[in-house]
C-alpha positions in Angstrom: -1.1 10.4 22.9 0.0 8.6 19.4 -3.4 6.2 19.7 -5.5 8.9 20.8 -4.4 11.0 17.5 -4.8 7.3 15.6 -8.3 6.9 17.0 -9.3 10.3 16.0 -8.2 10.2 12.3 -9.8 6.5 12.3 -12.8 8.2 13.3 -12.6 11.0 10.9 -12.0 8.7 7.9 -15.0 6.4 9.0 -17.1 9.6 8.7 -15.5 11.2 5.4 -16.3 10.4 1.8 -13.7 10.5 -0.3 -12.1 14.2 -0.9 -13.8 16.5 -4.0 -10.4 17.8 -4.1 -8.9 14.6 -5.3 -5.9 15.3 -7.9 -3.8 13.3 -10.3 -1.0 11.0 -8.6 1.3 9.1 -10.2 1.3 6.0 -8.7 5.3 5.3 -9.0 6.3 8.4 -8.0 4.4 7.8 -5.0 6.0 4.7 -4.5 10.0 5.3 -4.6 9.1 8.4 -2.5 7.5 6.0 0.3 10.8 4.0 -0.8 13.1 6.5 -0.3 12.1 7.6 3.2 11.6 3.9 4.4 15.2 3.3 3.5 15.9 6.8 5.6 13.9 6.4 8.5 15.1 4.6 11.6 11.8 2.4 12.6 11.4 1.3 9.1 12.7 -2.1 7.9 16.1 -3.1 7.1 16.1 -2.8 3.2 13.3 -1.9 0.9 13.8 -2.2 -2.7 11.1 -1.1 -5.4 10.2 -2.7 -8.8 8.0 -1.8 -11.5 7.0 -1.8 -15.0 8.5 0.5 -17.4 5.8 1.0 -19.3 3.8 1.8 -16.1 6.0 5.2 -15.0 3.2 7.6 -15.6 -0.2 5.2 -14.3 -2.1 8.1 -12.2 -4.7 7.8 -9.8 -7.1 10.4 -8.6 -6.2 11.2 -5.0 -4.6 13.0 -2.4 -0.5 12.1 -2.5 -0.2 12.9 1.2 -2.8 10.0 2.9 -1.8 7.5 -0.1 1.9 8.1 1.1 0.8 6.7 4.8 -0.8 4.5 3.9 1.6 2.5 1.7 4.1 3.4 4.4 2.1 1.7 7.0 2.4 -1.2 4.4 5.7 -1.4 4.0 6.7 -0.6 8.1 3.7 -3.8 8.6 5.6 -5.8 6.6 9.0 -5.2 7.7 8.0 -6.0 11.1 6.6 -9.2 9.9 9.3 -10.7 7.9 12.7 -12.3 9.7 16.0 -12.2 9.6 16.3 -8.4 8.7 14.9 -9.5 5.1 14.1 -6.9 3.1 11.1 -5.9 1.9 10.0 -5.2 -1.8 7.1 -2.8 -3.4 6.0 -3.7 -6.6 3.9 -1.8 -8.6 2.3 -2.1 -12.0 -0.9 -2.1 -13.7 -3.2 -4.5 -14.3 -4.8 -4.0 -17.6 -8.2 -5.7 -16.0 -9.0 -3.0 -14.1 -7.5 -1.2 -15.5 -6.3 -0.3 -12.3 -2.9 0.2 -10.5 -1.6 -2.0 -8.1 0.8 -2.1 -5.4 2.2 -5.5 -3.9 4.5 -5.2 -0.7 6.5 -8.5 0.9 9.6 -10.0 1.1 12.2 -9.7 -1.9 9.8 -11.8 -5.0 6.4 -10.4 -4.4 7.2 -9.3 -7.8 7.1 -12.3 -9.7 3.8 -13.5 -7.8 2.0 -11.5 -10.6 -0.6 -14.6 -10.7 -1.2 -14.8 -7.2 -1.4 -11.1 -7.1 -4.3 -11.0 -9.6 -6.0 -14.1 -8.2 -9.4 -13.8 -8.2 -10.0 -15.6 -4.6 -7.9 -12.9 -2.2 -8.0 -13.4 1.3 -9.2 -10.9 3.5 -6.3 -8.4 4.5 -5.8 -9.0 8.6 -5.6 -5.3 9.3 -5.8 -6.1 13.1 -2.6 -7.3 14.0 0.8 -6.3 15.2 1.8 -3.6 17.5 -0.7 -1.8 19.3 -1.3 1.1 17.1 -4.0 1.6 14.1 -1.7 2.1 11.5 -3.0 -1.1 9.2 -6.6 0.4 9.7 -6.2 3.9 8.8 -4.1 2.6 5.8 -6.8 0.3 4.5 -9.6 2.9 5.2 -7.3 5.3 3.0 -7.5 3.0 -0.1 -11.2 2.2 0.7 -11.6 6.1 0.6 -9.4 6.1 -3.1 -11.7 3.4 -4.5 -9.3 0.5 -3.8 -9.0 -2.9 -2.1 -6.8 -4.4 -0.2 -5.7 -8.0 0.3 -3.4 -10.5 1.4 -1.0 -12.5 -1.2 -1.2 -15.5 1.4 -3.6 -16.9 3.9 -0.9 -17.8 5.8 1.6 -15.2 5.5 1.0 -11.5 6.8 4.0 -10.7 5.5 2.8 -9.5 1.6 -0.3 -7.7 0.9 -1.3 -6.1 -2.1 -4.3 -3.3 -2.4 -5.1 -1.5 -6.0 -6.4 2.0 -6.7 -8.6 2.5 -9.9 -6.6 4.5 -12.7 -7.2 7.5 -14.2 -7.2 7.5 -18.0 -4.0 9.3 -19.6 -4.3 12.5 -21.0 
């Protein structure tokens, strides 16, 4: 019943544009909430820690909290799985002045001082088709497609840390 429900919002994002009703989410909010109930739940990983920049705390994207939550859950649960040895995973966010955009880096504990590889221009492609049998890694990566992101991998040889970005919203 699960993939049947998975195939159905697969679908429906394939066919939506991204929502008029898009509002202002701050972006690390967002993240120690998907945090906070990885560290509760019982299928998630081990550990999960979260870092980020002070001066970050009030980066906002336009978006709908709710679909950006999955999807960075589906993240961190991907990663988790990936990793060995009951490692823990970390989320990183911070903005990248670039962009400017926000971005969000999940992997084992030290995706946060990978800063350069996270901002590399050559990214390999994100393998959203792998592990478990479920479409969890899909309907996450068609969420941040639908926000206006990207997502990548940190390492062609490690599915372990991937990183995706959501354009900012200026501060006002």
């Amino acid at each position: 019943m699960g993939l049947v429900q998975e195939l159905d919002e697969l679908a429906t994002l394939e066919e939506q544009p991204p929502s008029a009703s898009a509002t202002r989410v701050k972006i690390i909010p967002l993240c120690k909430d998907v945090v906070e109930a990885a560290r509760k739940g019982a299928r998630g990983p081990s550990g999960v820690i979260f870092t980020a920049a002070d001066a970050d705390q009030m980066a906002s994207v336009g978006g709908e909290a709710a679909p950006l939550k999955k999807a960075l859950a589906a993240f961190v649960a991907a990663a988790g799985r990936e990793l060995v040895n009951g490692q823990p995973v970390e989320v990183y966010a911070f903005v990248s002045r670039g962009g400017p955009e926000a971005v969000i880096a999940v992997g084992p504990v030290g995706v946060a001082s990978r800063q350069d590889e996270i901002l590399a221009d050559a990214r390999p492609v994100f393998g959203q088709w792998r592990g478990g049998t479920g479409l969890s890694l899909p309907i996450a990566c068609r969420i941040i497609e639908n926000h206006g992101g990207h997502v990548w991998s940190l390492s062609a040889d490690s599915h372990a840390a991937m990183a995706f970005s959501l354009p900012l919203l200026s501060l006002e």
